[in-house]
C-alpha positions as CSV (number, residue, x, y, z in Angstrom):
1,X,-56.2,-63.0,-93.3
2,X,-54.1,-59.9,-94.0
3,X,-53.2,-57.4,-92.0
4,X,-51.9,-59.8,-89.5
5,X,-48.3,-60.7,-89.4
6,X,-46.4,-63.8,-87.8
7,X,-45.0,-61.5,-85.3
8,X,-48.6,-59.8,-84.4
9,X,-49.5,-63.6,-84.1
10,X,-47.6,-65.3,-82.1
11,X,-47.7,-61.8,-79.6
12,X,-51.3,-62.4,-79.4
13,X,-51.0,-65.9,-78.7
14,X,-48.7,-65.5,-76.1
15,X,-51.0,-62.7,-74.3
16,X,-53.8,-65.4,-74.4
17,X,-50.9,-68.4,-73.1
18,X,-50.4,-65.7,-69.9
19,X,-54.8,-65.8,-69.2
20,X,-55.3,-62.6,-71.2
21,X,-58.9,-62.8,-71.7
22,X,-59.7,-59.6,-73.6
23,X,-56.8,-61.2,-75.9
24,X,-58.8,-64.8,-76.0
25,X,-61.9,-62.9,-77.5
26,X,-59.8,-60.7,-80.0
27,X,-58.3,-64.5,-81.2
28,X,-62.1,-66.0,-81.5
29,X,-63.6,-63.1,-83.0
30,X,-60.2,-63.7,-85.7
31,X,-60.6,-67.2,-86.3
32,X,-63.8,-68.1,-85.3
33,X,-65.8,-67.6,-88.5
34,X,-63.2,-69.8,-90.5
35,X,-63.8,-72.4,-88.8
36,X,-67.5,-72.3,-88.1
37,X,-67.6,-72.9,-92.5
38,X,-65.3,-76.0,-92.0
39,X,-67.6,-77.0,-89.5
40,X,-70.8,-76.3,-90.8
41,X,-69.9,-78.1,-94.2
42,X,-69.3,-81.5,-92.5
43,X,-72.2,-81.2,-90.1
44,X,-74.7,-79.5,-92.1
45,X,-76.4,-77.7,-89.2
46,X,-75.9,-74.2,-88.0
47,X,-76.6,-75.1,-83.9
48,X,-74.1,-78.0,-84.9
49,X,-71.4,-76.2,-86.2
50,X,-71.5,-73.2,-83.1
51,X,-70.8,-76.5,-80.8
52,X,-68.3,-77.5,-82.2
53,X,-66.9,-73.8,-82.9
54,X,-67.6,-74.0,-79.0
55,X,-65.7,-76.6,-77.9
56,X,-62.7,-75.9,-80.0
57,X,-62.5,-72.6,-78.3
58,X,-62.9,-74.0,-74.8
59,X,-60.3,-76.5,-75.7
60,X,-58.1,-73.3,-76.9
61,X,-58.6,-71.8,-73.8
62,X,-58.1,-74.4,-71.0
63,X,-55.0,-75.0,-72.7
64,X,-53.7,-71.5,-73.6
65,X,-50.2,-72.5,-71.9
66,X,-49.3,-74.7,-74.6
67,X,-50.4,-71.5,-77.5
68,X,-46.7,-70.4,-77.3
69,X,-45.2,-73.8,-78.7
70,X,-48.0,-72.9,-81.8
71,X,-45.6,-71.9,-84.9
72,X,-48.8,-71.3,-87.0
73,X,-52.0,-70.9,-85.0
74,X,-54.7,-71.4,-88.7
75,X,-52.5,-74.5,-89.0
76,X,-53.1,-75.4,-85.8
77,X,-57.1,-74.5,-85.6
78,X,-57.3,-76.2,-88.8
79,X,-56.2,-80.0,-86.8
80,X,-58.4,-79.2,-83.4
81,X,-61.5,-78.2,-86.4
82,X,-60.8,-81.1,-87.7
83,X,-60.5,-83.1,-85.0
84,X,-63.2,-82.2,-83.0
85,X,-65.3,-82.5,-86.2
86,X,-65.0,-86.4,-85.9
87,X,-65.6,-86.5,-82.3
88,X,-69.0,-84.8,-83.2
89,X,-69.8,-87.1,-86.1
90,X,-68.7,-90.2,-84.0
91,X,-71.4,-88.8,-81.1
92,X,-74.0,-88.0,-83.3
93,X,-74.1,-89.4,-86.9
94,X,-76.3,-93.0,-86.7
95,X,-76.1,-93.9,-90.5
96,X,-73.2,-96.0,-90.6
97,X,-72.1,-95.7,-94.4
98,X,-72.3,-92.0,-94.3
99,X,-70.1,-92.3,-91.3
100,X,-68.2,-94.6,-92.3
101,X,-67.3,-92.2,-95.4
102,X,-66.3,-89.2,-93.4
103,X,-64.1,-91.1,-91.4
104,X,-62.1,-92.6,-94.2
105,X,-61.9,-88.9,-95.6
106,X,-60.5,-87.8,-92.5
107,X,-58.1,-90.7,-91.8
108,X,-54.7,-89.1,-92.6
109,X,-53.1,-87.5,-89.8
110,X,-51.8,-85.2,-92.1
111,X,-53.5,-82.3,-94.4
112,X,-54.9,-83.8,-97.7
113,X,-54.9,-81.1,-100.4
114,X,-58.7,-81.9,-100.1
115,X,-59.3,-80.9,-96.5
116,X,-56.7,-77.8,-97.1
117,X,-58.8,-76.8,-100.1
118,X,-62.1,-76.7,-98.0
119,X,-60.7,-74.7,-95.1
120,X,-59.3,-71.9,-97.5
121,X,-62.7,-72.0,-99.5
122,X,-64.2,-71.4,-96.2
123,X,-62.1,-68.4,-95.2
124,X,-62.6,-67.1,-99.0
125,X,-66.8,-67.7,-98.6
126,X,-66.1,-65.5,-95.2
127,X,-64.4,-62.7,-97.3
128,X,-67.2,-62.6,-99.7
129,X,-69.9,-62.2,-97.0
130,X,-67.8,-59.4,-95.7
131,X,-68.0,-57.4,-99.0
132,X,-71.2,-57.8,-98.6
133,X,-72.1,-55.8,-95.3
134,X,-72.6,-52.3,-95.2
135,X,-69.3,-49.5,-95.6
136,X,-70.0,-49.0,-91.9
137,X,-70.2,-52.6,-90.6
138,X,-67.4,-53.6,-92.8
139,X,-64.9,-51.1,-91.9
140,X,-65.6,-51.8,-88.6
141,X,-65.2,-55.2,-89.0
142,X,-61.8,-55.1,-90.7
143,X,-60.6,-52.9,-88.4
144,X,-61.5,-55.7,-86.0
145,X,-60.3,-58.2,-87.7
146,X,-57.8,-57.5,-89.8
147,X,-56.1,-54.6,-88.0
148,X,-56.8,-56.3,-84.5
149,X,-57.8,-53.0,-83.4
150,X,-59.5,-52.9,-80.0
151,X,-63.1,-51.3,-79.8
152,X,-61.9,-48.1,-78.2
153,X,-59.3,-46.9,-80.8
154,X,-62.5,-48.1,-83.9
155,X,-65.0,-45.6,-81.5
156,X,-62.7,-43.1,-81.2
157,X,-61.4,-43.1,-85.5
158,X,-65.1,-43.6,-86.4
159,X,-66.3,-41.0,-84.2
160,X,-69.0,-43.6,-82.7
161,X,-69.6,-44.7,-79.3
162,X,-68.1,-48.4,-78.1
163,X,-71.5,-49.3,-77.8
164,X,-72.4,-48.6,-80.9
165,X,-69.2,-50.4,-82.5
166,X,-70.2,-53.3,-81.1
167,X,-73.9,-53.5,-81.7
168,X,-72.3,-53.0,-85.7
169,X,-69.8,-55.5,-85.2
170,X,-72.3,-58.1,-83.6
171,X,-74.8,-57.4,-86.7
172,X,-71.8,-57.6,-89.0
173,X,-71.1,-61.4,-87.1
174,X,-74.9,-62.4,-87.6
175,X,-74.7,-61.5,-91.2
176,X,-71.4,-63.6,-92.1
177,X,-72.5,-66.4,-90.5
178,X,-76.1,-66.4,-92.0
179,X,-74.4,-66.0,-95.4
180,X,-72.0,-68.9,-94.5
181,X,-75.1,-70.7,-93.5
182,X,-76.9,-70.4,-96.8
183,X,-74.0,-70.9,-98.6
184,X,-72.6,-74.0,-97.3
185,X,-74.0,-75.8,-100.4
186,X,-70.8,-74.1,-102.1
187,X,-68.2,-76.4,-100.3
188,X,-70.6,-79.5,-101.0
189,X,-70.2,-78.8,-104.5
190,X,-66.0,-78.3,-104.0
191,X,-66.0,-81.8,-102.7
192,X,-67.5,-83.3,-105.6
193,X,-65.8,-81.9,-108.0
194,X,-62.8,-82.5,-105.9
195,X,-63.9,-86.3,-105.8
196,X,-64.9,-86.1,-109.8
197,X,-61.2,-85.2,-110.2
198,X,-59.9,-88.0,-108.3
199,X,-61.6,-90.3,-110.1
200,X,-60.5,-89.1,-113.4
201,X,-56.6,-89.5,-111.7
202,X,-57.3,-93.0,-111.4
C-alpha cells in the first residue's frame, strides 16, 4: 500500500472519526479489496465475502469515534476481518468438523504468522489484478488509491470528465474483484503448503 504514509493515515482516519463521509468512502475504496481476499478465502463465496466486507465497514463507521485511538488502521482491519469472519462461519457453516477446524485456526487472539501471511498474499493477489487493467483504468486507480487523490483533481490531470473517472474506476473495482474471485484457489494452496511446513516442524 504505498504512496500512503502514517501521517496521511491517521489524517484520514481522524476526518472519518469527525463523520466525514466523502473520507469513509476514500478509506473503503483503500482497504476494502484487501480484505474482501481474506474474506473470500475462508468463505469461498463471492456474495459471502461482500457481507462480510459489508459489515466490517458498517462496524467501521458506527464507530468512527474510536478510529483515532487506531495506531495502525491494516492492523486493525486485519482483527475486525478476522473477527467478523468467525461470526460468519459460526452463522452459516453446518459441517461441524470443517467448523470446528477454522475455529481452532483462528483461536489465538493474536496474529499467527499463518493468518499474517494470507492477508499480505491477499493484498499482493490485489496488486497483480491491478497490473492487469488497462493504462487508463490503472492509473486512475492508483491515483485513487495510492495517491488518495479525490475524483476532481484525477478529471482534471487526465483531462476526463468525473463521470467518466468513475465509470473507469467502478470497471477497474469489478475487474479486481473478479480476478480475486477466480483466484482464490491461490491462498487455498498458501495454507497447505503452510500446513505441509508445520508438519515437517514437528
Amino acid at each position: 500500500m504505498e504512496g500512503f504514509s502514517t501521517l496521511e493515515e491517521r489524517a484520514l482516519l481522524s476526518r472519518v472519526a469527525d463523520g466525514n463521509e466523502k473520507a469513509f468512502t476514500q478509506l473503503f475504496e483503500r482497504y476494502s479489496d484487501v480484505a474482501y481476499g481474506f474474506a473470500i478465502f475462508y468463505t469461498k463465496t463471492a456474495e459471502s465475502a461482500e457481507e462480510v466486507v459489508q459489515e466490517i465497514f458498517l462496524k467501521l463507521w458506527l464507530k468512527r469515534e474510536k478510529l483515532r485511538e487506531i495506531q495502525s488502521f491494516p492492523d486493525h482491519l486485519f482483527i475486525i476481518t478476522r473477527n467478523h469472519i468467525i461470526d460468519f462461519l459460526r452463522k452459516h457453516l453446518r459441517e461441524k468438523k470443517y467448523q470446528q477446524q477454522l475455529m481452532q485456526h483462528f483461536r489465538e487472539v493474536s496474529f499467527t504468522p499463518e493468518q499474517q501471511l494470507i492477508f499480505k498474499e491477499s493484498g499482493e493477489i490485489v496488486e497483480k489484478a491491478v497490473a492487469m487493467l488497462p493504462p487508463q483504468q490503472q492509473t486512475i486507480y492508483r491515483l485513487r488509491r495510492n495517491e488518495d487523490m479525490p475524483l476532481d483533481e484525477i478529471a482534471f490531470a487526465m483531462n476526463l470528465s468525473r463521470l467518466t473517472v468513475r465509470n473507469h474506476l467502478n470497471k477497474a473495482l469489478g475487474t479486481i474483484r473478479a480476478y480475486l474471485r477466480a483466484h482464490s484457489g491461490e491462498l487455498v494452496s498458501l495454507l497447505a503448503w503452510i500446513a505441509a511446513v508445520e508438519k515437517l516442524r514437528r
